[in-house]
N, CA, C and O atoms as CSV, one atom per row, in Angstrom:
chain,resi,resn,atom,element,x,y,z
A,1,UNK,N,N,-1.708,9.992,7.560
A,1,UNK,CA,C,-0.929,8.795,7.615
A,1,UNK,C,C,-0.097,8.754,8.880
A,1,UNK,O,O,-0.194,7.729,9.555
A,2,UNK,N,N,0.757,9.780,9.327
A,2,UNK,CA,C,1.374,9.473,10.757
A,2,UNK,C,C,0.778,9.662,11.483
A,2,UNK,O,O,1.263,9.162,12.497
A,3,UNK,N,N,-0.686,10.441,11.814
A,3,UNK,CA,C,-1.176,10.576,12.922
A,3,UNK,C,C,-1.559,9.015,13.605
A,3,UNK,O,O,-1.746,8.807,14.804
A,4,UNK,N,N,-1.632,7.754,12.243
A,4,UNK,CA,C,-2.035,6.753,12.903
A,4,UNK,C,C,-1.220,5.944,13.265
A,4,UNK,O,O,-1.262,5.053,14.114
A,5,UNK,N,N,-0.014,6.488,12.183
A,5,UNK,CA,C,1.674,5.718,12.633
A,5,UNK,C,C,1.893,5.881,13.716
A,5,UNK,O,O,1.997,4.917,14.475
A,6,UNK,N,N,2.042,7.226,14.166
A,6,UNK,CA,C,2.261,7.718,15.867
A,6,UNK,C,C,1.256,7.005,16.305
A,6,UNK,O,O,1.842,6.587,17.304
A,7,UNK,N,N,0.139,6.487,16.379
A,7,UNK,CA,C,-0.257,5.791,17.685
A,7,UNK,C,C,0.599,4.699,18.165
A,7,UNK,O,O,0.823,4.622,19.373
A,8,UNK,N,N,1.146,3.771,17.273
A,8,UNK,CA,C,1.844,2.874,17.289
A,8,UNK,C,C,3.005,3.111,17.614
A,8,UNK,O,O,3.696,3.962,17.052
A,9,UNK,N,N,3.532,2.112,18.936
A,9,UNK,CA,C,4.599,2.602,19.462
A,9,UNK,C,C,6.219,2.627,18.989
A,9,UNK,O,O,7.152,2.878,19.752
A,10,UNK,N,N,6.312,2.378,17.868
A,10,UNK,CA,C,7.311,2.241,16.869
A,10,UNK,C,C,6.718,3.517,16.282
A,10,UNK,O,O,5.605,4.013,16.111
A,11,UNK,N,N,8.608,3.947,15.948
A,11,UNK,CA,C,8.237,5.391,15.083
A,11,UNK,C,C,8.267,4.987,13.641
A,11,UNK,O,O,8.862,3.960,13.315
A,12,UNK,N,N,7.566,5.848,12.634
A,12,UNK,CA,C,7.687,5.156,11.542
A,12,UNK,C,C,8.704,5.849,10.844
A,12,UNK,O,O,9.046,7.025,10.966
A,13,UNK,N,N,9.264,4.725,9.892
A,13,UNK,CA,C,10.497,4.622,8.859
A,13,UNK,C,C,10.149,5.076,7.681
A,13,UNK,O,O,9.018,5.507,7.456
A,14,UNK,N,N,11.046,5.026,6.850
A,14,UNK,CA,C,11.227,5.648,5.775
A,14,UNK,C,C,10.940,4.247,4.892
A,14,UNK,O,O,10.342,4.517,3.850
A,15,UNK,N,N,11.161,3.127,5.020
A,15,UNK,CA,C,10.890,1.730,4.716
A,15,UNK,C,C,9.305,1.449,5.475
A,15,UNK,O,O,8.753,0.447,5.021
A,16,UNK,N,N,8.894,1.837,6.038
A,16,UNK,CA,C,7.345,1.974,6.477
A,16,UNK,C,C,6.434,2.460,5.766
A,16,UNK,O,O,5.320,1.974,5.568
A,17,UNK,N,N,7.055,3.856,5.178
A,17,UNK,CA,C,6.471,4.885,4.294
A,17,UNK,C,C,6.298,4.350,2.735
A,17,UNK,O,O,5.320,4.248,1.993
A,18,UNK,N,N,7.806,4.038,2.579
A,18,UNK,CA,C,7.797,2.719,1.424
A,18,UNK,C,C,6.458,1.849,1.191
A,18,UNK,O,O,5.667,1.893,0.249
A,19,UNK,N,N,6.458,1.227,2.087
A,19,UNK,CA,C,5.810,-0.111,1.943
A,19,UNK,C,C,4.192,0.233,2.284
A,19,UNK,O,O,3.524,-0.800,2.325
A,20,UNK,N,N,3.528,1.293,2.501
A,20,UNK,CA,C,2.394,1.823,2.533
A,20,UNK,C,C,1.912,2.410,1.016
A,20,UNK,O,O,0.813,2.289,0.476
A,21,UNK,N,N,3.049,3.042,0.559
A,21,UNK,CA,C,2.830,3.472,-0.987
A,21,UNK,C,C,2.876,2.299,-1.867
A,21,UNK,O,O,2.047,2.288,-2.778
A,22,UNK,N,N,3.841,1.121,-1.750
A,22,UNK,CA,C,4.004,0.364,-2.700
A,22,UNK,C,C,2.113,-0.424,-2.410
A,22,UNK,O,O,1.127,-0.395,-3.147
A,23,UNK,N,N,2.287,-0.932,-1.264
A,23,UNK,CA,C,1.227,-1.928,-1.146
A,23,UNK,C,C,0.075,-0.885,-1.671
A,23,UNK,O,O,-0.583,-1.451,-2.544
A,24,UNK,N,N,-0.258,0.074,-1.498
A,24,UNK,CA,C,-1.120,0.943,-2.173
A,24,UNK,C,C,-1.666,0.906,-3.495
A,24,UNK,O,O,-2.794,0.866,-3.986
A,25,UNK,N,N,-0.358,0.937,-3.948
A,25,UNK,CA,C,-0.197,0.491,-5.636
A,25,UNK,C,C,-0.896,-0.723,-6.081
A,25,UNK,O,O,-1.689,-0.987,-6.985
A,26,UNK,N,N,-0.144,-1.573,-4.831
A,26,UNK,CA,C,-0.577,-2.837,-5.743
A,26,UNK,C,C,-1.934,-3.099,-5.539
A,26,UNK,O,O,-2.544,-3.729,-6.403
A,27,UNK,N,N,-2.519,-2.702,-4.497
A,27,UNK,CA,C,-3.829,-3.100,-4.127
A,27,UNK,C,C,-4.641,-2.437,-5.187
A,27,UNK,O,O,-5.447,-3.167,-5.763
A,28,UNK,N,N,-4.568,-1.038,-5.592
A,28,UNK,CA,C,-5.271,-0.572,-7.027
A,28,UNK,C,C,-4.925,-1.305,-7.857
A,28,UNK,O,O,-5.892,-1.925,-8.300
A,29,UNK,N,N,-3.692,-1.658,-8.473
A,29,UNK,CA,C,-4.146,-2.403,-9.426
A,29,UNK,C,C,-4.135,-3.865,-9.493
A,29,UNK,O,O,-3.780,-4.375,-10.556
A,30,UNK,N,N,-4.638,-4.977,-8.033
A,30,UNK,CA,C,-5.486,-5.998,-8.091
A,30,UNK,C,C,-7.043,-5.330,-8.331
A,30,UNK,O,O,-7.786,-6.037,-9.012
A,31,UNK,N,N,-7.479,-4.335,-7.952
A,31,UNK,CA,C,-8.502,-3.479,-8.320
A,31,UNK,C,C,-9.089,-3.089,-9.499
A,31,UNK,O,O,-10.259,-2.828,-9.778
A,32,UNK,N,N,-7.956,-3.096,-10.217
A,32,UNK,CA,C,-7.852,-2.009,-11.771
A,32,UNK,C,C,-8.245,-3.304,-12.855
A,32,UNK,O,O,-9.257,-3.366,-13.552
A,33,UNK,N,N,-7.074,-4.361,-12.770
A,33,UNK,CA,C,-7.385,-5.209,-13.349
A,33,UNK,C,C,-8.011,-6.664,-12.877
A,33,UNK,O,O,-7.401,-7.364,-12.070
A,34,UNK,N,N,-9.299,-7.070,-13.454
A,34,UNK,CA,C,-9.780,-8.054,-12.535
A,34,UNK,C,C,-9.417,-10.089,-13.599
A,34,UNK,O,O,-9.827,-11.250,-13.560
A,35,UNK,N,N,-8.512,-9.298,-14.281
A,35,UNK,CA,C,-8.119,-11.010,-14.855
A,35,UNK,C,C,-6.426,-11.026,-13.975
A,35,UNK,O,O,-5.626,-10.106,-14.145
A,36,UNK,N,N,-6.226,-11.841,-13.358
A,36,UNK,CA,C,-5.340,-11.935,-13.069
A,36,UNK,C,C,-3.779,-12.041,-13.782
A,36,UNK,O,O,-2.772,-11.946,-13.080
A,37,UNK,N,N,-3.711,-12.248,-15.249
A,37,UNK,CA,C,-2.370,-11.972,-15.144
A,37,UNK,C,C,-2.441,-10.503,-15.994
A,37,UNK,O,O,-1.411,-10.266,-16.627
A,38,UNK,N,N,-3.271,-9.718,-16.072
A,38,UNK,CA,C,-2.990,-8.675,-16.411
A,38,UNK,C,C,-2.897,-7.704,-14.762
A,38,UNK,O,O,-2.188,-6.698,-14.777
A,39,UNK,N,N,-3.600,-8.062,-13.489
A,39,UNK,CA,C,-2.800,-7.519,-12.523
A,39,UNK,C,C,-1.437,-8.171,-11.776
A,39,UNK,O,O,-0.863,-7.587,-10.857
A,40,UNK,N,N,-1.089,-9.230,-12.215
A,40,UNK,CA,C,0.463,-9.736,-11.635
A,40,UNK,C,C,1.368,-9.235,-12.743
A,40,UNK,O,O,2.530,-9.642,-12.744
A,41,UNK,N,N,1.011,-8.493,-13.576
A,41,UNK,CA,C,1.893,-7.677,-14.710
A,41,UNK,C,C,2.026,-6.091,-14.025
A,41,UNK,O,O,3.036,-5.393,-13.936
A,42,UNK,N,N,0.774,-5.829,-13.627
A,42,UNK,CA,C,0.999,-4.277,-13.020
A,42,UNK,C,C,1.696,-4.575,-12.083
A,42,UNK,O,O,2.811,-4.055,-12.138
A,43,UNK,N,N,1.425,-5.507,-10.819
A,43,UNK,CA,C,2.413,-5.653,-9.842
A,43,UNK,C,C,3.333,-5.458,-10.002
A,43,UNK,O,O,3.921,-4.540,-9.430
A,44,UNK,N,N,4.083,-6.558,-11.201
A,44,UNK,CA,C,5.756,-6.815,-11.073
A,44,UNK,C,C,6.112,-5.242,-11.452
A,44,UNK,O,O,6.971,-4.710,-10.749
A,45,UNK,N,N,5.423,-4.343,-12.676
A,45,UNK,CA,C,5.697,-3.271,-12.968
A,45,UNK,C,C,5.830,-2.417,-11.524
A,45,UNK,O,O,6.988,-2.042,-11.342
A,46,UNK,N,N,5.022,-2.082,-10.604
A,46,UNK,CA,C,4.764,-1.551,-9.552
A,46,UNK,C,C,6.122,-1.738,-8.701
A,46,UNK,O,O,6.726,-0.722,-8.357
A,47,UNK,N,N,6.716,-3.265,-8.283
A,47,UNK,CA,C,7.573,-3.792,-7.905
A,47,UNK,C,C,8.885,-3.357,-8.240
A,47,UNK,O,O,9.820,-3.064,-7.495
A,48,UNK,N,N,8.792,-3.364,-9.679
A,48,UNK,CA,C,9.896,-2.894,-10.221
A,48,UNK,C,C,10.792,-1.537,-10.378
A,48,UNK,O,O,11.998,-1.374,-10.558
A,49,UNK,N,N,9.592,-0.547,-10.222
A,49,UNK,CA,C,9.562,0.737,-10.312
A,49,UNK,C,C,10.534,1.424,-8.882
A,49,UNK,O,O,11.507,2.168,-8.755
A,50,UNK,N,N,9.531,0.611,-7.907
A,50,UNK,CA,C,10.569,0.959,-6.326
A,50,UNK,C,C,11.868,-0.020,-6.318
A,50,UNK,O,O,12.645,0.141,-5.377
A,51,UNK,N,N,12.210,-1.144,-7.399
A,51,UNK,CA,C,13.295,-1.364,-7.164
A,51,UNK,C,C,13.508,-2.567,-6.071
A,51,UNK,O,O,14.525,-2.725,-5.395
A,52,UNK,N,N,12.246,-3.440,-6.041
A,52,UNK,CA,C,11.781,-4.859,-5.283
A,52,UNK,C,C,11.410,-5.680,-5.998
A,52,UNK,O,O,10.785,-5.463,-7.037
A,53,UNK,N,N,11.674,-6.581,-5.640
A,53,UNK,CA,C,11.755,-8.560,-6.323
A,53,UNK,C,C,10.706,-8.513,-5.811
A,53,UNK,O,O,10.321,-7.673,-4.997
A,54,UNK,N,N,10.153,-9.385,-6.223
A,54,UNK,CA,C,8.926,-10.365,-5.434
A,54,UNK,C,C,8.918,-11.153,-4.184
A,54,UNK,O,O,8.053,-11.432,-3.354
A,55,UNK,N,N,10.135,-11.408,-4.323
A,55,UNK,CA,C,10.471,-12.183,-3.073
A,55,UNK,C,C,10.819,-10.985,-1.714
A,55,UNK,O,O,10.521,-11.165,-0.534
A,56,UNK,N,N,11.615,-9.602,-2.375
A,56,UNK,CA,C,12.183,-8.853,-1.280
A,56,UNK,C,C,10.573,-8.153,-0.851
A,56,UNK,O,O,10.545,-7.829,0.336
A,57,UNK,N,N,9.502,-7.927,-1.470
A,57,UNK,CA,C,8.546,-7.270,-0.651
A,57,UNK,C,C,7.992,-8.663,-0.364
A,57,UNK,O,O,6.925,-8.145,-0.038
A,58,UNK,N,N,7.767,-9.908,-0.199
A,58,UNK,CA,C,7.062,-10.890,0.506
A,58,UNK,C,C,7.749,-10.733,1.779
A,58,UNK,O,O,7.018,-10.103,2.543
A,59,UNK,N,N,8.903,-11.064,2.340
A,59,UNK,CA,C,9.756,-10.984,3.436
A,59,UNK,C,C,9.202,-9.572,3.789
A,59,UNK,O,O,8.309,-9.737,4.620
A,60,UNK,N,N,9.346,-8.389,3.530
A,60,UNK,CA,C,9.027,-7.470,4.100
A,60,UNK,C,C,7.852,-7.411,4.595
A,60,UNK,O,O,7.762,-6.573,5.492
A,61,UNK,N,N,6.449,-8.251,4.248
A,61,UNK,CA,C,5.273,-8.349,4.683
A,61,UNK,C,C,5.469,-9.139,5.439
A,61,UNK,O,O,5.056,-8.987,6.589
A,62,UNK,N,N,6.173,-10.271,5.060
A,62,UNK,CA,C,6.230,-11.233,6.321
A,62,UNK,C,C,6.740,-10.619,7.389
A,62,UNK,O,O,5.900,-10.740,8.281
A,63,UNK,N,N,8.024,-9.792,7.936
A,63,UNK,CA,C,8.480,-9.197,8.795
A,63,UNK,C,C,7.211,-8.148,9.306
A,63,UNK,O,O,6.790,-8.251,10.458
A,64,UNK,N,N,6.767,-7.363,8.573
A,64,UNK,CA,C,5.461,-6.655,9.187
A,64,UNK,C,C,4.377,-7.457,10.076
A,64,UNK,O,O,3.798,-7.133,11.113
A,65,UNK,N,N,4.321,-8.556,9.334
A,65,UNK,CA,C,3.049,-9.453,9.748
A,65,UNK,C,C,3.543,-10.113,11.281
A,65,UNK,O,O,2.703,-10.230,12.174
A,66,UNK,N,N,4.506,-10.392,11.425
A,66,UNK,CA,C,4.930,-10.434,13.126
A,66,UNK,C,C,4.909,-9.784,13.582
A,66,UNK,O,O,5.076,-10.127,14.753
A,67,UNK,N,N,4.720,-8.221,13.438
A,67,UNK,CA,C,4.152,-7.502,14.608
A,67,UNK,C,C,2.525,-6.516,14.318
A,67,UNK,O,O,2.389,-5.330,14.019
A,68,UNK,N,N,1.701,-7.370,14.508
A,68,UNK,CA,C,0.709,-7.811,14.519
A,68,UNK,C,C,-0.277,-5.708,14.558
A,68,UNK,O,O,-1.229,-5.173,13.990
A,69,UNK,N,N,0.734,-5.322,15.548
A,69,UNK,CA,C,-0.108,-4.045,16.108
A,69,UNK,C,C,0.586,-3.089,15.217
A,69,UNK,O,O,-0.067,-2.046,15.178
A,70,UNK,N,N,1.491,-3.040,14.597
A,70,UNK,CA,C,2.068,-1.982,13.213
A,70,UNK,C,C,2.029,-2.403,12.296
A,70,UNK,O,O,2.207,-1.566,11.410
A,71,UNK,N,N,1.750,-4.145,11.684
A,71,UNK,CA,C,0.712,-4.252,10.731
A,71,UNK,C,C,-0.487,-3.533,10.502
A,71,UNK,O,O,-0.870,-2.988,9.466
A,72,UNK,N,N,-0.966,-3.600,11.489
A,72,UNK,CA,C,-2.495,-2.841,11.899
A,72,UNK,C,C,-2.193,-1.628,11.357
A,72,UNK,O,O,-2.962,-1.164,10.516
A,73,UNK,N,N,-1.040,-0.920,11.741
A,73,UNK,CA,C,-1.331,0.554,12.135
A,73,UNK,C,C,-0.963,0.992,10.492
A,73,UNK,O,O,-1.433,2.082,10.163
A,74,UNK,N,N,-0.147,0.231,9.399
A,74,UNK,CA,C,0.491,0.111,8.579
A,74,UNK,C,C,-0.855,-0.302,7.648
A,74,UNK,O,O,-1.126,0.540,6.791
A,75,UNK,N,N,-1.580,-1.277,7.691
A,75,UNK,CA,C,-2.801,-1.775,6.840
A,75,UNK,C,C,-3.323,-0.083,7.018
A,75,UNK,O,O,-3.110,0.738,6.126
A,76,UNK,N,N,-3.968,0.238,8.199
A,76,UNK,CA,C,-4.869,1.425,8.300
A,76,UNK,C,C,-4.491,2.987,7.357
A,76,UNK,O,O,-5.211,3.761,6.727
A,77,UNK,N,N,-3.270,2.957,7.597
A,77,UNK,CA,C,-2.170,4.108,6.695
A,77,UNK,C,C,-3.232,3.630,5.339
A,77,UNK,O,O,-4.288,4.229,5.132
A,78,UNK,N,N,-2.739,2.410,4.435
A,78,UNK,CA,C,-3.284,1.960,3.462
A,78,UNK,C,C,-4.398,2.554,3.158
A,78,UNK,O,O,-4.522,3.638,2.588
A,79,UNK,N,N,-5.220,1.846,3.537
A,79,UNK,CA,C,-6.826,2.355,3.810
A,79,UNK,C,C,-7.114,3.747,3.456
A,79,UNK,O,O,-7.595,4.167,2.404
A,80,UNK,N,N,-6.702,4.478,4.621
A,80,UNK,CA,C,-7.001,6.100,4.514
A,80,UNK,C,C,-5.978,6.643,3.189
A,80,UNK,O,O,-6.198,7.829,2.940
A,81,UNK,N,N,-5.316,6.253,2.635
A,81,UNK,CA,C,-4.663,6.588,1.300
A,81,UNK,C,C,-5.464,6.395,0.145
A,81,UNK,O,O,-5.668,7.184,-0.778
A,82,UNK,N,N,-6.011,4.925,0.363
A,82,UNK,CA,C,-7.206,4.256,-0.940
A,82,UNK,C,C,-8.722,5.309,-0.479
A,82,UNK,O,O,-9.528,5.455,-1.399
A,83,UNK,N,N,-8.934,5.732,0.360
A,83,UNK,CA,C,-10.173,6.667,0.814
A,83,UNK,C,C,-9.946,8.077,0.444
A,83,UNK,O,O,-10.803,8.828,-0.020
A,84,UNK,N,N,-9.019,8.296,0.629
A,84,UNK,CA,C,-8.228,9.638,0.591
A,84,UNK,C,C,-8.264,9.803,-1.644
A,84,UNK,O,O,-8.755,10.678,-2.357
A,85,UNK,N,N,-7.727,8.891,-1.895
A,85,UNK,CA,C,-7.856,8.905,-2.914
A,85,UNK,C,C,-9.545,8.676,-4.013
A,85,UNK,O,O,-10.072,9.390,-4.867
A,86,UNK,N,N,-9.828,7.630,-3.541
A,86,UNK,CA,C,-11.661,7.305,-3.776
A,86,UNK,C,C,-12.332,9.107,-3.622
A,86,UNK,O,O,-12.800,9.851,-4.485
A,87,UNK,N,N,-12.169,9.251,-2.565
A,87,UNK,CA,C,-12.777,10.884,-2.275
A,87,UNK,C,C,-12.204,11.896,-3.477
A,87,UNK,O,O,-13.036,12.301,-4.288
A,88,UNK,N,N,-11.498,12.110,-3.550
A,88,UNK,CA,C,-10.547,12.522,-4.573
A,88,UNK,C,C,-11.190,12.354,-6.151
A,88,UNK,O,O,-11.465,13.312,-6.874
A,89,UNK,N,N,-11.362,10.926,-6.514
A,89,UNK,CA,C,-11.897,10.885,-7.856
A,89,UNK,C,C,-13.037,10.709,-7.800
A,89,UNK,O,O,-13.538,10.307,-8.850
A,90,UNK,N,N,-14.135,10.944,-6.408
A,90,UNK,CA,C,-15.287,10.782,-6.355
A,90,UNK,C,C,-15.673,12.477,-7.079
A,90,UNK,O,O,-16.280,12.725,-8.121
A,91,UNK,N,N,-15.114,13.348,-6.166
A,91,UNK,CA,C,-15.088,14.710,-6.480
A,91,UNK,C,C,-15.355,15.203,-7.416
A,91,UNK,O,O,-16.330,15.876,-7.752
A,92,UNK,N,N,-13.670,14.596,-8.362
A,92,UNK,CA,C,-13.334,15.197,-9.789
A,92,UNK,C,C,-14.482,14.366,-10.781
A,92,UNK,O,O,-14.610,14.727,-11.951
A,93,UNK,N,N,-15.017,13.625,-10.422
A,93,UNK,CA,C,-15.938,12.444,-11.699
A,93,UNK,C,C,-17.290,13.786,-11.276
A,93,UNK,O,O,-17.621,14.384,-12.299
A,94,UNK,N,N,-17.981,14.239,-10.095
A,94,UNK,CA,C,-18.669,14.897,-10.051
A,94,UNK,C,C,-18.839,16.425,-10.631
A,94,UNK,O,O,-19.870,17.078,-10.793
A,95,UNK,N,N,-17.565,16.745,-10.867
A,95,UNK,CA,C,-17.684,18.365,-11.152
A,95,UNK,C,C,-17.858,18.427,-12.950
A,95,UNK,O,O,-18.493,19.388,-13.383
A,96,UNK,N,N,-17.202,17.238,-14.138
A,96,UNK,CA,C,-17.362,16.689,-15.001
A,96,UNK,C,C,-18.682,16.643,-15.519
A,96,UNK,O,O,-18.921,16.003,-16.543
């Protein structure tokens, strides 16, 4: 995860780190559940857990989303977490 943060010329935060785990979350479970209000229920749960409104992580994406190249570097963190993890239960479903 920081090796790709460090490319990006902003150092990363502790509110960076945040918002890579939360969005993480939520992206599994738009994943997990495919009727929608049983995943805008995990969300708000997800949301709630770190102690964010709905509204305070929209602004925070929105503020990410203006800078276009630590969005990037911030989406990619994502990614290799959801891979990192996929690999992970690819593994454990195999040794089963």
């Amino acid at each position: 995860m920081s090796c790709v943060l460090n490319s990006c010329s902003d150092a990363i935060t502790e509110q960076d780190k945040e918002f890579i785990t939360v969005y993480t979350e939520i992206l599994k479970a738009r994943e997990t559940y495919p009727d929608t209000l049983s995943s805008n229920k995990a969300v708000k749960e997800i949301l709630k857990a770190y102690k964010l409104s709905d509204t305070a992580f929209s602004k925070l994406y929105r503020e990410y989303s203006q800078n276009p190249e630590k969005m990037r570097a911030l989406l990619d963190s994502v990614r290799s977490h959801l891979e990192s993890e996929m690999k992970v239960a690819d593994t454990n479903s195999k040794r089963q």
